[in-house]
N, C-alpha and C positions, 0 to 999 in steps of 0.2 A: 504494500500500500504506500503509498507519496507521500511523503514528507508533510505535504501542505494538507493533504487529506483528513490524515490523522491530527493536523496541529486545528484543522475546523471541527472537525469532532470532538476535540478536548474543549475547543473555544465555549462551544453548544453546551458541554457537558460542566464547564464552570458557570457559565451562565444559569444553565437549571438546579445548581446546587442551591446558587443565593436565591434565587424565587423559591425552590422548595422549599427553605428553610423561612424564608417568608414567610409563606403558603400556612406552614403546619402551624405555623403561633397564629395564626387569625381565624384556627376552629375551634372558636368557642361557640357558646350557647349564646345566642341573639344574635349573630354574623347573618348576614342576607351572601346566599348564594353567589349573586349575580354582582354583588359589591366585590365578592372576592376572585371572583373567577375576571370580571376587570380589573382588577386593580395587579394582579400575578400577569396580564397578557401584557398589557403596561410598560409593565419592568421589564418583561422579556424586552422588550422595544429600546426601553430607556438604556438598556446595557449592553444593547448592541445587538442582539440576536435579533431571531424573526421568528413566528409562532410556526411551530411545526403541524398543530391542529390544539381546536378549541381546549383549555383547561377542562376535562371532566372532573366531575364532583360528585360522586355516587353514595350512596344512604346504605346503610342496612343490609336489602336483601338486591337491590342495584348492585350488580359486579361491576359495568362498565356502560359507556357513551353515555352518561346523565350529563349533560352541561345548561346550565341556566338559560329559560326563553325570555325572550322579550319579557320586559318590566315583570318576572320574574320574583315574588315574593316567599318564596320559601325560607327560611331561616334554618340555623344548627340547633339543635335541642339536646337537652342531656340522655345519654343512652344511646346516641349518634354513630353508629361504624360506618367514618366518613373514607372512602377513597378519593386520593388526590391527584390525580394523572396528567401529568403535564409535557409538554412537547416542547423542544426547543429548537432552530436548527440555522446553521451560518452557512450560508450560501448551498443549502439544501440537505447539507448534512447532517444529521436529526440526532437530538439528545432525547428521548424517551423512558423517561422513570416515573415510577409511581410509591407511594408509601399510605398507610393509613393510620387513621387517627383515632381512637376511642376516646368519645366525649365522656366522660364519667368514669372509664378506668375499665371497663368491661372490655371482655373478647380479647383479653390479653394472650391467650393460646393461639389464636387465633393469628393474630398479625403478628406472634413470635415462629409458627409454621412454614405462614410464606416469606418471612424473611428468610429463613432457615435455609430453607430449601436453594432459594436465588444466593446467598451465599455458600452452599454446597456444591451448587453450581458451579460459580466462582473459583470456586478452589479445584476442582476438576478437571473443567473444560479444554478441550488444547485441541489444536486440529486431529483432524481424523475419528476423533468420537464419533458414535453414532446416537441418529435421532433417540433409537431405539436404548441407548444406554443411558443419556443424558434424560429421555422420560422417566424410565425404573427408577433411575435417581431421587427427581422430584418426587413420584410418587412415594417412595419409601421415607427420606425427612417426612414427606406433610403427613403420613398415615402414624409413625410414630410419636406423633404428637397426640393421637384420637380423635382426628380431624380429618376432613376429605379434601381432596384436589379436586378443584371444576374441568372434569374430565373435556370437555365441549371448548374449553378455551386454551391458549398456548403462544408460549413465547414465538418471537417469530423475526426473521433477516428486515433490516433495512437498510435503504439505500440512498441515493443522493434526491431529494424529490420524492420517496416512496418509503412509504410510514409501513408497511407490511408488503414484505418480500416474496416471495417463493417458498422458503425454508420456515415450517412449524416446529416447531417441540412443542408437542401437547405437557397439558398440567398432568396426564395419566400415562402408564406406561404401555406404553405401542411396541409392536415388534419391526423395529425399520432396523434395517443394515446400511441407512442413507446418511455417508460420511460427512462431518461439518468441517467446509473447505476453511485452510487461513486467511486469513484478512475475512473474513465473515463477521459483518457488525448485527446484534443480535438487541434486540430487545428483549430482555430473557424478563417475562414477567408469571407469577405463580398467585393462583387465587385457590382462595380456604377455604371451609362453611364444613358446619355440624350436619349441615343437610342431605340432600341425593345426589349433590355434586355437578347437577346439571344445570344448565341456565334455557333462557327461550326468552323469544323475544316481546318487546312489551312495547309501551306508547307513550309519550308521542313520539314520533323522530325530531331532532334535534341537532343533528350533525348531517353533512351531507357532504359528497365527494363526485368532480366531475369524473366521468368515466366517457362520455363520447360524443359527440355531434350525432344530432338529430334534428329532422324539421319538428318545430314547433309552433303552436299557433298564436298563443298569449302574447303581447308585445312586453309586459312585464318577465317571462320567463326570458325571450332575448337579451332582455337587458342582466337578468340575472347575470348567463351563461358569457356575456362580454366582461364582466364585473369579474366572477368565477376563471376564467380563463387565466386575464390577465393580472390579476392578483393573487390567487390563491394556486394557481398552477394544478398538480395534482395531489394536493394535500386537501384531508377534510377542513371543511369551514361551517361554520355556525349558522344557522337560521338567525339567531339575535344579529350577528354583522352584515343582514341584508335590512334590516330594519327602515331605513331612510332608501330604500329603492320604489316601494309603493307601499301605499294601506298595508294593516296587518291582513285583513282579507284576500285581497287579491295576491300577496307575497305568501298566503297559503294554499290557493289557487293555483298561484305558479309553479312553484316547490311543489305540486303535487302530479301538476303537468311535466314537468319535468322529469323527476322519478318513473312513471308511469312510462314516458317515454324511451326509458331506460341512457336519457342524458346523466342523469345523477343516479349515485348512489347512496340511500339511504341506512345511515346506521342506528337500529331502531335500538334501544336500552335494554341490557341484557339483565335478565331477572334471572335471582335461583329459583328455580323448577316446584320446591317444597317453601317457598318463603325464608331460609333460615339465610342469615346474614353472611358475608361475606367480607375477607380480608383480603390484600393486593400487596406484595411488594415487585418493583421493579427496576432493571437496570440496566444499561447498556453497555455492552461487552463488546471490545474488540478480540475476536479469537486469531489468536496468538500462542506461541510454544510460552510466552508471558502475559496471559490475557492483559490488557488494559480497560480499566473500568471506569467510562470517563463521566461517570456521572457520581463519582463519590472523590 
């Protein structure tokens, strides 16, 4: 990997330590969602990076893609197993970690599982692993903790522009013989829950990603897809940062013609399967005969 590559990727990965470290002191009890998921995209901005995709902020039994809609009132409350997922990336090369928070002290096993595990990882990883080794892995930390992996979800390659690569490692252990090449930068993320381990999907959508040109007929959806293009390239973007394009009506409208048309892709919120809460740790690894972890 180039010199310059890896010094963007570190760049990414210091800039999302200070937002995350932000990030975790502002879940408390009374925080408005929407307050803090602007105020962390913000800084990314102010310090130089560039949003990789929307801050999610997931609750409870939400594993992932929760991020704050429009005006947006929801609040932190105690009892809150908040996941905090955030994207960073310098000139498209993406810092992607996540950590979670327990408002009141609860589900401590919990988010000690999936860190566990994404640090086991860490300590293993080196080229030529396989998927199939590096899953057993994960499964084995999170189960001896007395906790499940969300078999349905799994780390995954990224790349310059591209938030999720080709390459999975499931949170469950799979039988692959499918080597992980060097220079492989990895979002290695592992999610928890007392539950069936499954997730499915749930509403509203709230994140959206372009995937293709299509004729459309809305004159608001065009305007999206011109907006989308040339800003946000092929990374996920927020329904809330279309706000000032048209009415919330018709920008619901659009965003639905669009999807439909299969120009966007929508990332609908991923619910555990039995309701039971869910923990998140994540990190981005360059594999390496000396992995580099550039988001710690």
């Amino acid at each position: 990997m180039k010199k310059e590559v890896i010094e963007n990727y570190k760049k990414a990965g210091q800039i999302h330590k200070e937002v995350r470290d932000f990030g975790v002191k502002q879940i408390k009890e009374g925080t408005k969602l929407l307050e803090l998921a602007e105020k962390i995209e913000k800084m990314i901005k102010d310090k130089g990076g560039e949003i990789a995709f929307p801050v999610n902020i997931s609750i409870d039994d939400i594993a992932a893609h929760y991020t704050p809609d429009i005006d947006d009132k929801l609040t932190f409350k105690d009892g809150d197993l908040v996941k905090l997922d955030i994207g960073v990336h310098v000139d498209g090369y993406i810092a992607d970690a996540a950590t979670t928070v327990s408002i009141g002290g609860q589900d401590k096993v919990l988010i000690k599982a999936s860190k566990d595990a994404v640090d086991k990882v860490i300590k293993e990883i080196r080229p030529g692993k396989t998927v199939g080794e590096i899953s057993s892995l994960i499964e084995e930390v999170v189960v001896s903790h007395g906790v499940n992996p969300i078999r349905n979800l799994a780390g995954h390659s990224v790349g310059q522009y591209l938030q999720h690569g080709e390459l999975s490692i499931p949170n469950g252990k799979i039988p692959s013989d499918v080597p992980i090449p060097e220079d492989t930068v990895l979002g290695m993320e592992v999610f928890t829950t007392r539950g069936e381990g499954w997730v499915k999907e749930s509403s509203p959508t709230l994140i959206y990603m372009f995937k293709q040109m299509a004729p459309v007929r809305m004159r608001e959806s065009r305007k999206i897809v011109k907006k989308v293009f040339e800003e946000y390239k092929t990374l996920p973007f927020a329904k809330r940062w279309l706000k000032n394009v048209t009415t919330p009506l018709r920008l619901h409208m659009a965003l639905r013609e669009l999807e439909n048309r299969g120009v966007l892709y929508g990332y609908a919120p991923l619910r555990e399967k039995s309701e039971s809460k869910v923990a998140q740790h994540e990190e981005t690894i360059v594999v390496q005969d000396k992995p580099i972890v550039t988001t710690r």
